[in-house]
Jmol script that loads the backbone (N, CA, C; Angstrom):
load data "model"
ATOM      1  N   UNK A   1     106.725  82.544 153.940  1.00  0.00           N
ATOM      2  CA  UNK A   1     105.864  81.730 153.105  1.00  0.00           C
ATOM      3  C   UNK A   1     106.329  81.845 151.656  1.00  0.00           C
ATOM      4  N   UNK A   2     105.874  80.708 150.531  1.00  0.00           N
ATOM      5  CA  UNK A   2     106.234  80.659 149.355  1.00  0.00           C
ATOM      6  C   UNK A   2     105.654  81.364 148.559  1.00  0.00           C
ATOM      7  N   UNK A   3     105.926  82.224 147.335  1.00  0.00           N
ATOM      8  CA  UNK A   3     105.330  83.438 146.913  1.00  0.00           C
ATOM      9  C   UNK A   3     104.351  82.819 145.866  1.00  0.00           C
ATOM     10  N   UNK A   4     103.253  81.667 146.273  1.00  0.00           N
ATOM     11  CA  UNK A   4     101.927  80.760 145.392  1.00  0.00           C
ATOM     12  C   UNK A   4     100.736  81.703 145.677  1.00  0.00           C
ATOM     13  N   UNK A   5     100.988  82.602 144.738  1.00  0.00           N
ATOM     14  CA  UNK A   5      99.600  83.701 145.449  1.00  0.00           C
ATOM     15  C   UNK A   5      98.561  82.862 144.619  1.00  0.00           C
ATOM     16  N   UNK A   6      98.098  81.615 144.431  1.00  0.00           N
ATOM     17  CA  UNK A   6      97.376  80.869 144.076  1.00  0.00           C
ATOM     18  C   UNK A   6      96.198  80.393 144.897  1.00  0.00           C
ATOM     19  N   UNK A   7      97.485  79.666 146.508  1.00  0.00           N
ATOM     20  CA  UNK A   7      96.791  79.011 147.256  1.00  0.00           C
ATOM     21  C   UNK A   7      95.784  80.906 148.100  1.00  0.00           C
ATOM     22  N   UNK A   8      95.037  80.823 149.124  1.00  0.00           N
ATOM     23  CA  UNK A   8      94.104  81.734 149.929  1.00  0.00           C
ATOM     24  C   UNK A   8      95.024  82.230 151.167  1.00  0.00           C
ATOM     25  N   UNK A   9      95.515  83.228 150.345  1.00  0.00           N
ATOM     26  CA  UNK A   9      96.679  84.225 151.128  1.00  0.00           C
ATOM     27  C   UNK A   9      97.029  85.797 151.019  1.00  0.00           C
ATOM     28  N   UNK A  10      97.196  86.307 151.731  1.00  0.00           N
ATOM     29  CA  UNK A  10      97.042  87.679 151.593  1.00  0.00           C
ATOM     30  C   UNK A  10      98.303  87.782 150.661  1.00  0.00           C
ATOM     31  N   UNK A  11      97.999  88.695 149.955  1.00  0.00           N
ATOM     32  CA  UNK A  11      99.443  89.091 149.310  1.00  0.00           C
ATOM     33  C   UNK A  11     100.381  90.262 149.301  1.00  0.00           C
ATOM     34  N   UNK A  12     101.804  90.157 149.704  1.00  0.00           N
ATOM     35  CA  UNK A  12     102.466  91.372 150.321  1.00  0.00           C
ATOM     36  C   UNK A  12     103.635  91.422 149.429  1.00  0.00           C
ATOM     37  N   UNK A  13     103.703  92.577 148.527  1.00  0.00           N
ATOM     38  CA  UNK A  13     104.435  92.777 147.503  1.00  0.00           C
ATOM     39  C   UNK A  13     105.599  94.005 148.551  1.00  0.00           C
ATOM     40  N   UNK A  14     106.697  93.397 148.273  1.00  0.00           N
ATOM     41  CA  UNK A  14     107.741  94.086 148.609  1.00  0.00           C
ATOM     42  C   UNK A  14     108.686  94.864 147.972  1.00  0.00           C
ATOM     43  N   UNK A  15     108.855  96.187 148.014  1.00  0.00           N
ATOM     44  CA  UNK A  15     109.667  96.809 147.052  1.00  0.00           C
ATOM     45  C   UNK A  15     110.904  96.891 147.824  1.00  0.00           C
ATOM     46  N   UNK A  16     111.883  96.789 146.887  1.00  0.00           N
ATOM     47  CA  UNK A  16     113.506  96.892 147.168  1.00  0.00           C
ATOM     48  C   UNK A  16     113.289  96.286 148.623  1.00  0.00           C
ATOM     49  N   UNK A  17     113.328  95.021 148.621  1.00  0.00           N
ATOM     50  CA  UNK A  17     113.210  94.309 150.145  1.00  0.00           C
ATOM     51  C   UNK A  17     112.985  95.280 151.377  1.00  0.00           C
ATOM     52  N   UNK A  18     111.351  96.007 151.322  1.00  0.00           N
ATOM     53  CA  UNK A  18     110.861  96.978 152.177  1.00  0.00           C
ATOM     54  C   UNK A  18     110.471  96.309 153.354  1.00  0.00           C
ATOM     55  N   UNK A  19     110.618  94.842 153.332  1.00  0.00           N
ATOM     56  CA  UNK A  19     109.452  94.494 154.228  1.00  0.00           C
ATOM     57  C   UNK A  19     110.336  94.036 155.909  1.00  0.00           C
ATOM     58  N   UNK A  20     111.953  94.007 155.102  1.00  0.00           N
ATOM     59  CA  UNK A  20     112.595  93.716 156.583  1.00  0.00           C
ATOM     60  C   UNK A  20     112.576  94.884 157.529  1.00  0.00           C
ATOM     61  N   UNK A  21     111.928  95.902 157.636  1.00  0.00           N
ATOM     62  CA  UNK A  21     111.472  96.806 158.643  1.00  0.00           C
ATOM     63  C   UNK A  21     110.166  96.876 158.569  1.00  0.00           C
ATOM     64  N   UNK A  22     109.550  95.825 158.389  1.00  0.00           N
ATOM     65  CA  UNK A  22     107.984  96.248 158.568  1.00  0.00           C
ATOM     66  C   UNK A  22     107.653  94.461 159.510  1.00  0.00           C
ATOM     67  N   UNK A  23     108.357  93.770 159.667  1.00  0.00           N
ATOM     68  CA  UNK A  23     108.271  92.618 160.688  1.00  0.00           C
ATOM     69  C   UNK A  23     106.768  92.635 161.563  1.00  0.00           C
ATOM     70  N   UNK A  24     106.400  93.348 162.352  1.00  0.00           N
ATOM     71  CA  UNK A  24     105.413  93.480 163.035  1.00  0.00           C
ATOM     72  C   UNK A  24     103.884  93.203 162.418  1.00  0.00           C
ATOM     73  N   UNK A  25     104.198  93.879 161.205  1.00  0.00           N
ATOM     74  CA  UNK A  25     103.133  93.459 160.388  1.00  0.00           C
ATOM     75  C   UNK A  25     102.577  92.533 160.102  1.00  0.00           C
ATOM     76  N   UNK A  26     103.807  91.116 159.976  1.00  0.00           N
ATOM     77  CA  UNK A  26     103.660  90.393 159.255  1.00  0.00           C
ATOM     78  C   UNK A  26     103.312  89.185 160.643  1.00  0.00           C
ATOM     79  N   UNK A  27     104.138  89.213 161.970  1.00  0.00           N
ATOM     80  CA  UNK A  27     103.215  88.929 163.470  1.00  0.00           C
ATOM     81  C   UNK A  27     102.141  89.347 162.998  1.00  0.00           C
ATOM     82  N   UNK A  28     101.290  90.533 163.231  1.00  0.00           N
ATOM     83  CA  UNK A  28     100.478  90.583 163.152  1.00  0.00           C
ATOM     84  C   UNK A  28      98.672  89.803 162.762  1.00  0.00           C
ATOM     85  N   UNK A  29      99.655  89.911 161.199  1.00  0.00           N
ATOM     86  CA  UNK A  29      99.128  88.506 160.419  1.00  0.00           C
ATOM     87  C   UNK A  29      98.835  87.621 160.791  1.00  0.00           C
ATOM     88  N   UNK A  30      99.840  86.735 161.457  1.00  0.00           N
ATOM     89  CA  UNK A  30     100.486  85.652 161.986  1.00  0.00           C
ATOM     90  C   UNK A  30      99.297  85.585 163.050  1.00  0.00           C
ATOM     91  N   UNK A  31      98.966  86.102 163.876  1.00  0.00           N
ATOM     92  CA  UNK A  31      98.482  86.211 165.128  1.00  0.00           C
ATOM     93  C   UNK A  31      96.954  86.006 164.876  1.00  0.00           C
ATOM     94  N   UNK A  32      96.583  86.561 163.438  1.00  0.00           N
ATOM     95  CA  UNK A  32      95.108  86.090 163.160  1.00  0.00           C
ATOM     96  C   UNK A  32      94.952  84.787 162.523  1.00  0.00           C
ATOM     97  N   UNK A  33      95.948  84.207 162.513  1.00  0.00           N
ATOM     98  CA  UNK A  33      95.790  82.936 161.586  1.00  0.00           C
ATOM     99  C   UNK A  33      95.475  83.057 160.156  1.00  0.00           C
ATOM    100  N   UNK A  34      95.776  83.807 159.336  1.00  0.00           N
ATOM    101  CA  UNK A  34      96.003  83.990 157.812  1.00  0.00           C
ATOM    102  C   UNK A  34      96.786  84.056 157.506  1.00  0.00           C
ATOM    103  N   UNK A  35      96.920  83.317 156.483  1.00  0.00           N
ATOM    104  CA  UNK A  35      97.925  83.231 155.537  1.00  0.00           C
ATOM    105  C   UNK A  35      98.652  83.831 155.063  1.00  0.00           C
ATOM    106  N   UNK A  36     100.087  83.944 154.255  1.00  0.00           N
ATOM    107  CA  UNK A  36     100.333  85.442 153.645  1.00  0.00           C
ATOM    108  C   UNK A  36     101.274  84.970 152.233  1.00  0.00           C
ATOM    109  N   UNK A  37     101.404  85.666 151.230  1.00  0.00           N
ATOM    110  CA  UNK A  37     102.540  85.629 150.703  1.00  0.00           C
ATOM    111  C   UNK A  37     103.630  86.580 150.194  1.00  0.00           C
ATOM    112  N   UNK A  38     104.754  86.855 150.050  1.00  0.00           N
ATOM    113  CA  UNK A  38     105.677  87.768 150.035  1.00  0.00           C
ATOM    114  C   UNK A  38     106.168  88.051 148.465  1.00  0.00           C
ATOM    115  N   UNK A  39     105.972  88.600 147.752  1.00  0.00           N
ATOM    116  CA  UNK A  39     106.455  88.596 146.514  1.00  0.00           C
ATOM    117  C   UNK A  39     107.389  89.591 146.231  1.00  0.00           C
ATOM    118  N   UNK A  40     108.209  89.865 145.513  1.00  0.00           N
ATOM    119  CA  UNK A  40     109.252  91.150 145.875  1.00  0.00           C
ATOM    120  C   UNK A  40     109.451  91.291 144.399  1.00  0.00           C
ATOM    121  N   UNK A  41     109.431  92.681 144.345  1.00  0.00           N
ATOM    122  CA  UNK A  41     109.637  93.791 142.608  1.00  0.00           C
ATOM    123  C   UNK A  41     110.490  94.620 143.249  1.00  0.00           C
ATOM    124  N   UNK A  42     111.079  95.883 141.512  1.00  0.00           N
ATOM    125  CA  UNK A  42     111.872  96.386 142.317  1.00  0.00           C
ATOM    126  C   UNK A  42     111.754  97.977 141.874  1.00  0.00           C
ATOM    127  N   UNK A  43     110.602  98.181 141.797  1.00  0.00           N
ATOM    128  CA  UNK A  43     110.340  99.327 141.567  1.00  0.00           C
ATOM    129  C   UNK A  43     108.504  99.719 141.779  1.00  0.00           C
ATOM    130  N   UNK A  44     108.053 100.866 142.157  1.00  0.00           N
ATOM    131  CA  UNK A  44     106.591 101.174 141.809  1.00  0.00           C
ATOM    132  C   UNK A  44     106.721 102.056 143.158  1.00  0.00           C
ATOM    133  N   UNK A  45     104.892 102.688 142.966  1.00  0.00           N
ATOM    134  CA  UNK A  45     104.571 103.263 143.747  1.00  0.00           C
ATOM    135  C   UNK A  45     103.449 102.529 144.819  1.00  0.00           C
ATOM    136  N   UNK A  46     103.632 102.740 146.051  1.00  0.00           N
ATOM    137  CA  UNK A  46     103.292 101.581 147.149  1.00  0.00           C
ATOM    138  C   UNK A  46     102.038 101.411 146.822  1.00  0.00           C
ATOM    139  N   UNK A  47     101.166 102.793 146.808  1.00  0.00           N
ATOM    140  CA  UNK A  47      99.560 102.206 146.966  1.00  0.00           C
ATOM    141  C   UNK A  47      99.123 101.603 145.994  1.00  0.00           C
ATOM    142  N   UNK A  48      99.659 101.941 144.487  1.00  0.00           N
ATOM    143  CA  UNK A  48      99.525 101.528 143.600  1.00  0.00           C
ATOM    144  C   UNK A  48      99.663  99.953 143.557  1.00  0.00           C
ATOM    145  N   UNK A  49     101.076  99.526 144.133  1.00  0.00           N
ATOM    146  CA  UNK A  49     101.645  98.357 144.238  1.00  0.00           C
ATOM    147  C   UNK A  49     100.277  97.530 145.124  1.00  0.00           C
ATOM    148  N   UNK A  50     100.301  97.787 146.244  1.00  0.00           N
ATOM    149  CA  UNK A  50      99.260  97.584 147.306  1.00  0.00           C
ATOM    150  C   UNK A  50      97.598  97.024 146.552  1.00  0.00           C
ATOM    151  N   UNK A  51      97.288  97.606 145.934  1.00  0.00           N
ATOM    152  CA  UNK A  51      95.781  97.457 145.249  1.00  0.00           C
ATOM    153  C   UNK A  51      96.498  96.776 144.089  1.00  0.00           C
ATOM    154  N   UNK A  52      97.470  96.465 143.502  1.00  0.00           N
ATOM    155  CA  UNK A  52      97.602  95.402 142.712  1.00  0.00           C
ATOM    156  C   UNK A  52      97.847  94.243 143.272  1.00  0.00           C
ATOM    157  N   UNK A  53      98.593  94.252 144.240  1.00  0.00           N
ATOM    158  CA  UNK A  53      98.761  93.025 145.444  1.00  0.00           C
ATOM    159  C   UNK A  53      96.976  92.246 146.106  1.00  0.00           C
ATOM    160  N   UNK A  54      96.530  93.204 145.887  1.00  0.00           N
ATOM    161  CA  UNK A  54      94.820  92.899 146.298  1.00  0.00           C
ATOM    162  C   UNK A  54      94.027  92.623 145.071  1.00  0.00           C
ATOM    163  N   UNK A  55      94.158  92.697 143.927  1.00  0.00           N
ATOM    164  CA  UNK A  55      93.737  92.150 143.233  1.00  0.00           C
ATOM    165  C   UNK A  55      94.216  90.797 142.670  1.00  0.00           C
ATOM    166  N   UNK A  56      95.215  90.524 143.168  1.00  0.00           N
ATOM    167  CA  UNK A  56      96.408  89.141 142.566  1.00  0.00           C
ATOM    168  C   UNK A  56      96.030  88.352 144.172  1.00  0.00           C
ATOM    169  N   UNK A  57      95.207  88.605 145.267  1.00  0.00           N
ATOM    170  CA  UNK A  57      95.021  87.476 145.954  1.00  0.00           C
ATOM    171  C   UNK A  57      93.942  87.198 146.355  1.00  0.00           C
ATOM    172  N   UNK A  58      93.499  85.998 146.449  1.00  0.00           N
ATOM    173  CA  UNK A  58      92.208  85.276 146.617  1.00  0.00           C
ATOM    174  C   UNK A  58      91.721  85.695 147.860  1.00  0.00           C
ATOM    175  N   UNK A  59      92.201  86.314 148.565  1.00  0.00           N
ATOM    176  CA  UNK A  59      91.981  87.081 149.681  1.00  0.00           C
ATOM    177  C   UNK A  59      91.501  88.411 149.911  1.00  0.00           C
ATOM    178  N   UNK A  60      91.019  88.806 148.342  1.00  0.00           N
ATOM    179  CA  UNK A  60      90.835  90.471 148.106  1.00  0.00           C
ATOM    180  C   UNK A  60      91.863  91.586 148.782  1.00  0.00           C
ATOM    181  N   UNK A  61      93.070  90.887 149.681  1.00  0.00           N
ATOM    182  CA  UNK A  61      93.094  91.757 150.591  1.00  0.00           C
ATOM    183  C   UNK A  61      95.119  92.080 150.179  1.00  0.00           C
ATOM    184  N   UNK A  62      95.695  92.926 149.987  1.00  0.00           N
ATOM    185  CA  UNK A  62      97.080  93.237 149.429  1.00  0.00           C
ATOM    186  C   UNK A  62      98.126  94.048 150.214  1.00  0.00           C
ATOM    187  N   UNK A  63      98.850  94.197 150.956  1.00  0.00           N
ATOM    188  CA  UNK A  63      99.608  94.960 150.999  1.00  0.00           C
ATOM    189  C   UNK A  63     101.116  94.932 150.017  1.00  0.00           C
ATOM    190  N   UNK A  64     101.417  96.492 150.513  1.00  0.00           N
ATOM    191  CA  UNK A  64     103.191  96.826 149.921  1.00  0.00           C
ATOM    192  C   UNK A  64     103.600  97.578 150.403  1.00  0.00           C
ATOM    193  N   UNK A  65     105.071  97.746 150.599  1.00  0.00           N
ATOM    194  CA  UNK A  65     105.649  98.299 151.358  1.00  0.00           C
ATOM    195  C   UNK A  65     107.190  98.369 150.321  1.00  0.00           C
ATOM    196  N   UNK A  66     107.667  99.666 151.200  1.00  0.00           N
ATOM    197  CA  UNK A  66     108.464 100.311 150.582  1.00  0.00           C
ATOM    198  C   UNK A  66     109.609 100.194 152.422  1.00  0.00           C
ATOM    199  N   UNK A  67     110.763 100.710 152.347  1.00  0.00           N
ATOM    200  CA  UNK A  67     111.247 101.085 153.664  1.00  0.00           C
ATOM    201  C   UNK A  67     110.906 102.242 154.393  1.00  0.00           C
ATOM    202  N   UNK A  68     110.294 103.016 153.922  1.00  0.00           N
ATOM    203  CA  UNK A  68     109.495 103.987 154.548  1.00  0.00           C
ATOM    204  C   UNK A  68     108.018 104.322 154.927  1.00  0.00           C
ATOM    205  N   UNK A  69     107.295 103.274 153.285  1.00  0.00           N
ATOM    206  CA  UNK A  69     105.485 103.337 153.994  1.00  0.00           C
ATOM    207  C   UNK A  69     105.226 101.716 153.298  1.00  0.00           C
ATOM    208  N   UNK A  70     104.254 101.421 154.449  1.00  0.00           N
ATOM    209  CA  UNK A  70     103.186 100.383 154.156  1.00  0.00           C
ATOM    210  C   UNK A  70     101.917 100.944 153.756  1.00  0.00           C
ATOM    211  N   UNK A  71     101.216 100.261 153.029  1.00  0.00           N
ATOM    212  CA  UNK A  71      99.761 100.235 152.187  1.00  0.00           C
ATOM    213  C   UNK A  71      98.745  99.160 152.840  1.00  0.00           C
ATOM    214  N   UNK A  72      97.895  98.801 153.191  1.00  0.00           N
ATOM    215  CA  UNK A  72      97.018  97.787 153.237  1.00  0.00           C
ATOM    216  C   UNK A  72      95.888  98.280 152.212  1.00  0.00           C
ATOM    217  N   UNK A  73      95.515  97.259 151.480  1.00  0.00           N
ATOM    218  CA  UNK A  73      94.147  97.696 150.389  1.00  0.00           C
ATOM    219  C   UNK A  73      93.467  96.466 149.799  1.00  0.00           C
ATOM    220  N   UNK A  74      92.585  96.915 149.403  1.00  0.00           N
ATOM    221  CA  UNK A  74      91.506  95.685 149.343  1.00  0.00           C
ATOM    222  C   UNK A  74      91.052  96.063 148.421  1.00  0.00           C
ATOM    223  N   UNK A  75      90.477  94.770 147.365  1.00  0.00           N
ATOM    224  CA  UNK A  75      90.480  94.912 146.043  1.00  0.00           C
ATOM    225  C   UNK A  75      89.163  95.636 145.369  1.00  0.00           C
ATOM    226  N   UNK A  76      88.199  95.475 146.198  1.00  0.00           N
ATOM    227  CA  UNK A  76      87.198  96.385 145.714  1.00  0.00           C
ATOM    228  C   UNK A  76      87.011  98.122 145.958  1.00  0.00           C
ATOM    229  N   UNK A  77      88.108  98.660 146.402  1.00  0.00           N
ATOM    230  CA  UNK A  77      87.952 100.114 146.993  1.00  0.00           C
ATOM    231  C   UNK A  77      88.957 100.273 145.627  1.00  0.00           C
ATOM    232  N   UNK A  78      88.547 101.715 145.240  1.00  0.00           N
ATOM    233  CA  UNK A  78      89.265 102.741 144.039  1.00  0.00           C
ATOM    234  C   UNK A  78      90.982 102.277 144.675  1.00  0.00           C
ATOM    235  N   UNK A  79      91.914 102.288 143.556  1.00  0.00           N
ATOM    236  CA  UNK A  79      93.146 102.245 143.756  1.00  0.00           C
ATOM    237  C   UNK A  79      93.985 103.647 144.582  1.00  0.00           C
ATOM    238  N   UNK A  80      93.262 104.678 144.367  1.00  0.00           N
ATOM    239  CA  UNK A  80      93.963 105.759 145.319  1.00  0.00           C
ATOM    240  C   UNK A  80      93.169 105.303 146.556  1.00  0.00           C
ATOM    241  N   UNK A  81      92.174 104.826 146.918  1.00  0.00           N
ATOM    242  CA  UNK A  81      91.860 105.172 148.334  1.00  0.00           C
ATOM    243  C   UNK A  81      92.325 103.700 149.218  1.00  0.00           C
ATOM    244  N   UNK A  82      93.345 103.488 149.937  1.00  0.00           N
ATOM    245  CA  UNK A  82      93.601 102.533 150.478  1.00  0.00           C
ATOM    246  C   UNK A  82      92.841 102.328 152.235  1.00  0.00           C
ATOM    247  N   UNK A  83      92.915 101.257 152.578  1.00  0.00           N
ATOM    248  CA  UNK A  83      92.463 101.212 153.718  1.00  0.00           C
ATOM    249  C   UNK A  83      93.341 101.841 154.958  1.00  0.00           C
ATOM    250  N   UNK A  84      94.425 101.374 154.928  1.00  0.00           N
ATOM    251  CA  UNK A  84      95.654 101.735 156.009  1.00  0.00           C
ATOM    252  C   UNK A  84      97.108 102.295 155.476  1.00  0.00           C
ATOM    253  N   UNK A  85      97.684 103.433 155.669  1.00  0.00           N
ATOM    254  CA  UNK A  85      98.844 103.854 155.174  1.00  0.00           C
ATOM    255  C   UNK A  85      99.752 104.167 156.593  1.00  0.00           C
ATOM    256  N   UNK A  86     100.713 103.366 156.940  1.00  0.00           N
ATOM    257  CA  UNK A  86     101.469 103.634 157.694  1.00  0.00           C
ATOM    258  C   UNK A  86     103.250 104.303 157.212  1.00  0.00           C
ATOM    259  N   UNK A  87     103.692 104.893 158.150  1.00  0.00           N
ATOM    260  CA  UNK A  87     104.957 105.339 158.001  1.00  0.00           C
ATOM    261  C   UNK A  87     105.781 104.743 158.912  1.00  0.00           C
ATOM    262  N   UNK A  88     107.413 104.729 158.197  1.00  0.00           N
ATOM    263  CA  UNK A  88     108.212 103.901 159.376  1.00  0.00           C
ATOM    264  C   UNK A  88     108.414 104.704 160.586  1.00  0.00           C
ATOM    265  N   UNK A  89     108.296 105.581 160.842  1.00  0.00           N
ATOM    266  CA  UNK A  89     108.136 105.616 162.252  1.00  0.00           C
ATOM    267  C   UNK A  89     106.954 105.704 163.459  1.00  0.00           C
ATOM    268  N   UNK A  90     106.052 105.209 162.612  1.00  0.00           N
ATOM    269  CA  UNK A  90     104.716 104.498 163.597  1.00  0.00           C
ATOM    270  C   UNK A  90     105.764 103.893 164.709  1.00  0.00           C
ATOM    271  N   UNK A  91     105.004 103.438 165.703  1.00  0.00           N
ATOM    272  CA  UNK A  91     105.528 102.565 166.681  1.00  0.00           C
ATOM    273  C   UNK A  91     105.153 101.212 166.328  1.00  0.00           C
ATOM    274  N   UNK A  92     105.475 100.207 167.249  1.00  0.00           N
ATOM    275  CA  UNK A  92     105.503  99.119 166.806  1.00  0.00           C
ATOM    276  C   UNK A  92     104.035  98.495 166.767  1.00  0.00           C
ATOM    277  N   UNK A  93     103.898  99.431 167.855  1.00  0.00           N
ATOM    278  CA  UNK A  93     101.957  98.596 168.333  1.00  0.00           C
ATOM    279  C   UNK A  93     100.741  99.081 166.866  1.00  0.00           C
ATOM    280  N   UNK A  94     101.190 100.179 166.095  1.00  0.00           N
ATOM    281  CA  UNK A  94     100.625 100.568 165.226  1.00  0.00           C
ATOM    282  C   UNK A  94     100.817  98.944 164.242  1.00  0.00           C
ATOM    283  N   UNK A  95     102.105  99.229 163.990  1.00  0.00           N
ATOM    284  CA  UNK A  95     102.467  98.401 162.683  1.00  0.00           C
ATOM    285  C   UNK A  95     101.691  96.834 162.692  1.00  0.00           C
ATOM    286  N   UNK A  96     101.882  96.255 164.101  1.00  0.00           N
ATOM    287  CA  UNK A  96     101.492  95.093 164.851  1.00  0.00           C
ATOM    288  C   UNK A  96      99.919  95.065 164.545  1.00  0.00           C
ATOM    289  N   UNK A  97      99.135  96.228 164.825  1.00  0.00           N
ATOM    290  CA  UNK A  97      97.968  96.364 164.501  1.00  0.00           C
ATOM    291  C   UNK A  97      97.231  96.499 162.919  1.00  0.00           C
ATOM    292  N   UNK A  98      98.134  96.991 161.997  1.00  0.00           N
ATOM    293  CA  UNK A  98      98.320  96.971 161.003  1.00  0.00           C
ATOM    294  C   UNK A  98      97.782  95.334 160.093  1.00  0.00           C
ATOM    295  N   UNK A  99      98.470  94.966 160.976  1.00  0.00           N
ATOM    296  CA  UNK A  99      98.959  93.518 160.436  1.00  0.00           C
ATOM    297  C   UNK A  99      97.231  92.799 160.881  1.00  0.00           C
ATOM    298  N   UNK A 100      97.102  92.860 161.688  1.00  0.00           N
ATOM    299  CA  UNK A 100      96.163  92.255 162.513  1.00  0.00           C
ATOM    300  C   UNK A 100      94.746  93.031 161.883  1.00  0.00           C
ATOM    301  N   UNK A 101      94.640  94.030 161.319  1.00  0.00           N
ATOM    302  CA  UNK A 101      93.481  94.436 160.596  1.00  0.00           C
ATOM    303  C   UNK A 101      93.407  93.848 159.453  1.00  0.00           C
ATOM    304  N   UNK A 102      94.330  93.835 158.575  1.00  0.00           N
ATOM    305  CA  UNK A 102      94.296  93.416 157.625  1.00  0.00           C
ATOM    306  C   UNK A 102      93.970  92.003 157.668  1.00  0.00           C
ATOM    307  N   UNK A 103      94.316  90.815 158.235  1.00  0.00           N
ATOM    308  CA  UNK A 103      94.126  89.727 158.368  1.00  0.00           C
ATOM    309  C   UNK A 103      92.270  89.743 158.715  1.00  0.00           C
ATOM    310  N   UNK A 104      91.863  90.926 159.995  1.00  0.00           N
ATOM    311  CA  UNK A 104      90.578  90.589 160.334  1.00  0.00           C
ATOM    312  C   UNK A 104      89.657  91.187 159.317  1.00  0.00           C
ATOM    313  N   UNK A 105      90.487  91.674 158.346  1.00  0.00           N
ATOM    314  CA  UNK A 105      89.634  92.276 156.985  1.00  0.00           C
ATOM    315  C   UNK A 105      89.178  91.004 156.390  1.00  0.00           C
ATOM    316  N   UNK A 106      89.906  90.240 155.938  1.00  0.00           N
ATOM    317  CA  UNK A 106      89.887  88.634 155.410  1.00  0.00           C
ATOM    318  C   UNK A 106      88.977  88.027 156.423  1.00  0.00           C
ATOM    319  N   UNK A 107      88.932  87.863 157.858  1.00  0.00           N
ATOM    320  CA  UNK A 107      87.621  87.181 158.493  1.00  0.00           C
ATOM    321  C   UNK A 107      86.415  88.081 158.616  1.00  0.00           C
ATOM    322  N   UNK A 108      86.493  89.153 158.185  1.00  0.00           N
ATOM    323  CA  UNK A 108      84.774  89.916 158.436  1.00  0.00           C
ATOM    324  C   UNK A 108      84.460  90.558 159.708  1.00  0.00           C
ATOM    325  N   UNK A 109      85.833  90.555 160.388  1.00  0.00           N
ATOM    326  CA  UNK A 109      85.647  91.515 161.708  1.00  0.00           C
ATOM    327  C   UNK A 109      85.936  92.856 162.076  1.00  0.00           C
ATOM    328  N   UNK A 110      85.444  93.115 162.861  1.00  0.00           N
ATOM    329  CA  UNK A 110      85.849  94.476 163.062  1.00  0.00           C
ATOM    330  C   UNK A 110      87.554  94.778 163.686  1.00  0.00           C
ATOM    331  N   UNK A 111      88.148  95.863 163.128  1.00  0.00           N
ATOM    332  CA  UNK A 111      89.379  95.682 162.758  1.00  0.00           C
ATOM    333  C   UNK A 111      89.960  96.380 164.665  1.00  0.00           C
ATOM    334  N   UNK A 112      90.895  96.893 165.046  1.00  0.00           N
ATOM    335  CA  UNK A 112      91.749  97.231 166.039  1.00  0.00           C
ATOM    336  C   UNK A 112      91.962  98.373 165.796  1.00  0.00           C
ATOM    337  N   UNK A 113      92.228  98.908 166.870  1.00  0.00           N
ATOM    338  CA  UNK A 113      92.250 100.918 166.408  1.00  0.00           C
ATOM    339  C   UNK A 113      94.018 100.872 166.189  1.00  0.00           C
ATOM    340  N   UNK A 114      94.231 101.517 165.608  1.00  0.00           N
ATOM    341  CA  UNK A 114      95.895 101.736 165.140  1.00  0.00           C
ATOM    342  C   UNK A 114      96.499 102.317 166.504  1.00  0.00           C
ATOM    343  N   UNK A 115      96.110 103.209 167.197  1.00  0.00           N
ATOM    344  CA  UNK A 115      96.355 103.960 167.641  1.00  0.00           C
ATOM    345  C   UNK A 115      96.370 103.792 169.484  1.00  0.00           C
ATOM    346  N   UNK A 116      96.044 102.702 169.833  1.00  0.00           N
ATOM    347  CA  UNK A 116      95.584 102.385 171.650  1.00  0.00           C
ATOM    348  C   UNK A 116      96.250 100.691 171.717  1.00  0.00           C
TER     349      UNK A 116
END
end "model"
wireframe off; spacefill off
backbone 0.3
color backbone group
């Protein structure tokens, strides 16, 4: 998607192009029917990055990712406390789920256990 964090889209800030190992995530997304957009910097710290990504989308809702951790965070929770922190070697069904919470954060549902 085009990086218009204007239009009602989650927003996923990518450091040093973190996000081509985080793919599943972004299915994930995909799979709830929300939107997303990809914006890429080239430096910061993820969660930090993450809760700024959630405040820059009309979606309250932000991730970032690094090649080693993803963030999911949402714009009204304190900037240290994020919702979801994954590492790259979660499995895939984590990351997949990842993706898919975050999106059902944006519809008001109850989210998927990371972990089953």
């Amino acid at each position: 998607m085009d990086s218009n964090a204007s239009a009602p889209a989650i927003v996923i800030s990518t450091i040093n192009d973190g996000i081509t190992v985080w793919k599943e995530v972004l299915l994930g997304i995909e799979e709830e029917g929300i939107p997303f957009v990809i914006q890429t910097q080239t430096d910061g710290d993820v969660t930090h990055c993450a809760w700024q990504a959630a405040r820059r989308s009309p979606l309250l809702v932000g991730i970032a990712c690094d090649k080693e951790k993803l963030v999911v965070h949402y714009k009204n929770l304190p900037a240290s406390a994020p919702l979801f922190t994954l590492m790259y070697h979660q499995d895939s069904h984590a990351r997949r789920s990842a993706g898919n919470n975050a999106a059902r954060l944006v519809k008001g549902i109850p989210f998927r256990d990371l972990n089953t």
